[in-house]
Backbone as a ProteinNet text record, in pm:
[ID]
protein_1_A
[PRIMARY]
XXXXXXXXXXXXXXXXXXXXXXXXXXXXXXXXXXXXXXXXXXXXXXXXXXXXXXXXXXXXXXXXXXXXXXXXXXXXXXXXXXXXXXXXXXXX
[TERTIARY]
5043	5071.1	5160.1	5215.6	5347	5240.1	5293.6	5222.8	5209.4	5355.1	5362.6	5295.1	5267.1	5186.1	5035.7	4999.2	4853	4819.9	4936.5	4940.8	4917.7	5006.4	4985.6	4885.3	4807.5	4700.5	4542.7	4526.9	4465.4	4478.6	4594.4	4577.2	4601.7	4622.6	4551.5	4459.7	4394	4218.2	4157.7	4183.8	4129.3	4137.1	4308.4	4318.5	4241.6	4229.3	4151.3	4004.2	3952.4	3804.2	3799.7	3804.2	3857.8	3921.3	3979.2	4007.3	3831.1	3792.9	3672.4	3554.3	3524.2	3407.3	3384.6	3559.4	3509.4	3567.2	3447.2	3516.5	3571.1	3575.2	3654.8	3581.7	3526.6	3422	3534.5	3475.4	3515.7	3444.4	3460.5	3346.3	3439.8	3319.6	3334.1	3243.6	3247.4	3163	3028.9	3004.3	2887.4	2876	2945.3	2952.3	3039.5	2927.8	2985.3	2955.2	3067.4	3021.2	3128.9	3080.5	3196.6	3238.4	3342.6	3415.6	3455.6	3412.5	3500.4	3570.5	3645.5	3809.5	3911.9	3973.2	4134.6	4233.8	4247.2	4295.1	4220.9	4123	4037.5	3918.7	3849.7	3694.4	3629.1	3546.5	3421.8	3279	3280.5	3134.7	3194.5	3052.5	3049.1	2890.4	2904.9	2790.1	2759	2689.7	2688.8	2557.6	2611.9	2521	2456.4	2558.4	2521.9	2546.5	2502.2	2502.7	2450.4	2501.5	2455.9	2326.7	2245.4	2115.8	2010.1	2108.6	2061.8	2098.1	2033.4	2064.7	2027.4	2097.3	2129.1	2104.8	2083.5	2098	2125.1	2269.4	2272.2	2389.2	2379.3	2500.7	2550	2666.3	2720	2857.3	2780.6	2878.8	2896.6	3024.2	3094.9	3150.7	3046.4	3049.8	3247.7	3218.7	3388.4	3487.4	3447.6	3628.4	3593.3	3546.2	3475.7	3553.1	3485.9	3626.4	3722.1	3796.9	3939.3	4006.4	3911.3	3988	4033.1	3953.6	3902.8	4044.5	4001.3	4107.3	4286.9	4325.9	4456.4	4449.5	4364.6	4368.4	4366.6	4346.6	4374	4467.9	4547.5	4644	4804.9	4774.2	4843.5	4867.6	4765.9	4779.3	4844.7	4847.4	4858.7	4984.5	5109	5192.2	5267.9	5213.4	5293.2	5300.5	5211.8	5159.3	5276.4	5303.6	5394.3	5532.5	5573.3	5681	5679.8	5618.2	5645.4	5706.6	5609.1	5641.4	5747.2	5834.3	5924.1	6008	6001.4	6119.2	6139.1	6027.6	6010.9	6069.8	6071.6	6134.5	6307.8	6303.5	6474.1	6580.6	6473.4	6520.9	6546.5	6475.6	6467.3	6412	6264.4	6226	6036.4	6025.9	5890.9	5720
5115.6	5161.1	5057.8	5109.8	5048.9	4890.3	4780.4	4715.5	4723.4	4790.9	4836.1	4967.2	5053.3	5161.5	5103.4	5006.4	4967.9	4916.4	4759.5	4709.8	4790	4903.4	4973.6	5068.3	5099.7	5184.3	5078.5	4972.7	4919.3	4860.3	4814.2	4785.8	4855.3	4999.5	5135.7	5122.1	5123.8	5154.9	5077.1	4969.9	4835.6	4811.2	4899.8	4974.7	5050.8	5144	5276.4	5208	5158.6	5105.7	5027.1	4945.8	4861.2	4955.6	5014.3	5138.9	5240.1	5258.8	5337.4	5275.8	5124.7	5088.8	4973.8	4913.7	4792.8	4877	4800.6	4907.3	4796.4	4908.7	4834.1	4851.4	4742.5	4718.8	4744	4812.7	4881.1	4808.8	4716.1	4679.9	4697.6	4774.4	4813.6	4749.2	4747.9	4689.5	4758.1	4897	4959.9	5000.3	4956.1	5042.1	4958	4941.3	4874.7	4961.9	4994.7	5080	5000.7	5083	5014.9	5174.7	5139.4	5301.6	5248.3	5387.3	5391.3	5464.8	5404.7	5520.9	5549.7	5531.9	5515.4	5542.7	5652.4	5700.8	5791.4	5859.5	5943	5871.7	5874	5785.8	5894.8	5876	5954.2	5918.9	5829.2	5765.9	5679.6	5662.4	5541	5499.1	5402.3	5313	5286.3	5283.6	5280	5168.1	5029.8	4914.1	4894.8	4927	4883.8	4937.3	5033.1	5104.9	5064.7	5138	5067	5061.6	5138.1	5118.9	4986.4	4930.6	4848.4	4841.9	4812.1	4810.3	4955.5	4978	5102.1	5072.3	5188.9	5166.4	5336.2	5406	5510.3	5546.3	5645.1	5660.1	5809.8	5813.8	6002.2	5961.4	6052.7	6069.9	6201.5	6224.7	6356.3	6380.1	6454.3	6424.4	6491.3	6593.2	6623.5	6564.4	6513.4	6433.4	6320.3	6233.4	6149.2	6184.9	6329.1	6366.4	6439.4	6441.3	6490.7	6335.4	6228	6112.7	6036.3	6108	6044	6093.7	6223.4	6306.3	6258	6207.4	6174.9	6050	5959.3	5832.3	5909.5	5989	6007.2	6059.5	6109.4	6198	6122.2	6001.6	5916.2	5840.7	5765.5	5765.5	5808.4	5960.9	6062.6	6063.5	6041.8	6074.6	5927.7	5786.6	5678	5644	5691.9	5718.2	5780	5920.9	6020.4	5998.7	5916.2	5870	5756.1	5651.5	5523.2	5569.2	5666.3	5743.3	5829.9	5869.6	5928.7	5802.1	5759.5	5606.6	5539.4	5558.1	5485.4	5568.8	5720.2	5785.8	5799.8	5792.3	5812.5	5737.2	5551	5421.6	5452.4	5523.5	5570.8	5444.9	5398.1	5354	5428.4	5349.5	5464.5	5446.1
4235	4371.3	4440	4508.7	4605.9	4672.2	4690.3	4840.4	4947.2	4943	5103.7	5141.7	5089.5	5075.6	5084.6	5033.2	5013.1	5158.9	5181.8	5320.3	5399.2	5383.2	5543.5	5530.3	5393.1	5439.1	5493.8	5441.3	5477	5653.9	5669.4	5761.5	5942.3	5833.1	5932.2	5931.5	5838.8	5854	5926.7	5918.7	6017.2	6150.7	6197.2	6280.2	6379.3	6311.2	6350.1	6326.8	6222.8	6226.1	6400.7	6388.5	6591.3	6682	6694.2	6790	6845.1	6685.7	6690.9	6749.3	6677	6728.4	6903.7	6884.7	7000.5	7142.9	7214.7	7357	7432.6	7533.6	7671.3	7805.7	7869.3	7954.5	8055.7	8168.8	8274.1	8433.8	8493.4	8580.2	8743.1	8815.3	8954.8	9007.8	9145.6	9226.3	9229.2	9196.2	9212.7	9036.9	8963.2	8841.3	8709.9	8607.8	8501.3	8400.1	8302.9	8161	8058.6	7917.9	7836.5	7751.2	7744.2	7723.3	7542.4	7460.3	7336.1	7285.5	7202.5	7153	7199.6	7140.1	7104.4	7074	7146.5	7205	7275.8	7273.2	7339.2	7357.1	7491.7	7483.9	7403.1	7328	7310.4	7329	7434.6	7433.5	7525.8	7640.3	7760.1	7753.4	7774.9	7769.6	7894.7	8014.6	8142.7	8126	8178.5	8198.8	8297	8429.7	8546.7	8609	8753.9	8869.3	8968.6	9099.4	9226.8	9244.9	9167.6	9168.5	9115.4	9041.1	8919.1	8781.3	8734.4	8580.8	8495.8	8389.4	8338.3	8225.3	8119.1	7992.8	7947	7976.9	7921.1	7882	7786.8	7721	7687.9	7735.3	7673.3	7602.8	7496.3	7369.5	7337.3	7294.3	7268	7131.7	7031	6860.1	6855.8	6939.6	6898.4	6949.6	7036.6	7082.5	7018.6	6942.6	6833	6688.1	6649.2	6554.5	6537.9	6666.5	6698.2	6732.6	6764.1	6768.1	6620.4	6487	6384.1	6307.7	6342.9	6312.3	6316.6	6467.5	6504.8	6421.2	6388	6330.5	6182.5	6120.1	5964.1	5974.4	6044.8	6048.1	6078.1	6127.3	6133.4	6009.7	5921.3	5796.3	5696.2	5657.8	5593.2	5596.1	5743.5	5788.2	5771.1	5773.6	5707.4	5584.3	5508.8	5351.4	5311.6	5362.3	5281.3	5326	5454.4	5538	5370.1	5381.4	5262.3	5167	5106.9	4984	4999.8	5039	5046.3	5068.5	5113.6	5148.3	4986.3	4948.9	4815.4	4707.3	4692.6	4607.1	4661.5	4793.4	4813.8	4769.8	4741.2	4727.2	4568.3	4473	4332	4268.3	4341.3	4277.8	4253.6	4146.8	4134.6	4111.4
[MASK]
++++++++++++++++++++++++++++++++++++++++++++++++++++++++++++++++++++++++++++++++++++++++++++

C-alpha cells in the first residue's frame, strides 16, 4: 500500500477519533456545558446552571451517526482522490 494513502488514512482517523470524543466547554455566567462533535454536536454535557451544579446530558444517537458518517465519507473521498493521483502518476 501507498504511504501516503496509509498516512492519510490514519491520520484521518485520529482526526475524526478527537473531533468525536474531546469537547468544547462552553461557560456562561448562569450556564456551563461541554458540547461534542465535529462538526455537528451530538451530545452536551450540562455541568453547571443557575441553579447549581448539574450533572445532565442529551445525546442524539443520529446526528452522532450522520456526524460519523461525514467523517467516513471524507476518508473514502481522500483514499480514492490518493488513489487516483497515484494511478494517473502510473505508478502502482
Amino acid at each position: 500500500m501507498n504511504i501516503r494513502l496509509t498516512v492519510f488514512a490514519v491520520a484521518w482517523s485520529i482526526a475524526a477519533t478527537a473531533a468525536l470524543t474531546i469537547g468544547q466547554l462552553y461557560e456562561w455566567p448562569d450556564n456551563v456545558h461541554i458540547r461534542y462533535g465535529i462538526p455537528l454536536t451530538y451530545a452536551v454535557h450540562t455541568v453547571v446552571t443557575i441553579m447549581g451544579a448539574a450533572d445532565h446530558w442529551t445525546v442524539d444517537t443520529n446526528i452522532l451517526a450522520f456526524d460519523l458518517a461525514i467523517w467516513m465519507a471524507g476518508l473514502v473521498a481522500g483514499v480514492a482522490l490518493l488513489s487516483r493521483q497515484k494511478t494517473r502518476d502510473g505508478h502502482t
